[in-house]
Steps between C-alpha positions, in 0.01 A plus 500: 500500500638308227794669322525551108793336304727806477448602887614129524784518305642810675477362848726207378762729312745540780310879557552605847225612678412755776303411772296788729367415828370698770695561829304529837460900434372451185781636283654253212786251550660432155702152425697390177329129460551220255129398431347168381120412351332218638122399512320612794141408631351807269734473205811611458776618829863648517729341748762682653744327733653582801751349723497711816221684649570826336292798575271402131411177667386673813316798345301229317429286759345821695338630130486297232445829222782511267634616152763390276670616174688338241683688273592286156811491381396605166476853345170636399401730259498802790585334784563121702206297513416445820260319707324579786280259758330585774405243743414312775849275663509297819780293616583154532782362683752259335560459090764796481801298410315295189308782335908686556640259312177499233579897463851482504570264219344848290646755750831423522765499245811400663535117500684451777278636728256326680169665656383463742765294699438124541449571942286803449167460719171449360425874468117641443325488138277798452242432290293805316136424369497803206168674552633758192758564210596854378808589328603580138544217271240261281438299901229839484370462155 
């Protein structure tokens, strides 16, 4: 699924997202993620980046159903826009550390920090193929 301009824009804003995966007994896992867009075989993706195998990598790698939301930053007329995907992720190993530094150069506003750390190990990239959008906001016009 190909994302319009404004769903776009949001995911590069600095807007944190959350991500929902499913633990072994079927009840959700929530994570705080920094989320990227890249193109994916069948349009558009969101990256996420991990360095350690945290229990979101592992719930994923046993079932691949997941859901994020990304609040904006901006006020609405009622209430935050927000997005919502549901999709599809699987993991590949390697690529954490780059698509860190990608993220953080938006994330983080102190300049004397540096993330992720220059040693840290090549981490896991989870990549989500967006099978649908919900939400409030014009990404559901």
């Amino acid at each position: 699924m190909k994302l319009n301009d404004a769903a776009r824009a949001l995911i590069g804003s600095a807007a944190d997202a959350t991500l929902v995966t499913l633990n072994p007994d079927g009840s959700p896992q929530v994570s705080l993620v920094w989320v990227a867009l890249q193109p994916g075989e069948d349009g558009d993706e969101l990256v996420v980046a991990s360095l350690a195998d945290r229990k979101k990598v592992r719930n994923v790698r046993r079932d691949g159903r997941v859901a994020l939301t990304i609040v904006s930053s901006e006020p609405g007329s009622v209430r935050r826009p927000y997005l919502i995907v549901t999709g599809t992720a699987r993991v590949v190993e390697g690529g954490a550390p780059g698509l860190l530094r990608e993220l953080a150069a938006t994330m983080v506003t102190d300049d004397d920090v540096t993330f992720p750390p220059e040693d840290s190990p090549p981490g896991y990239v989870t990549r989500i193929r967006i099978d649908a959008i919900g939400g409030i906001g014009p990404w559901t016009d």
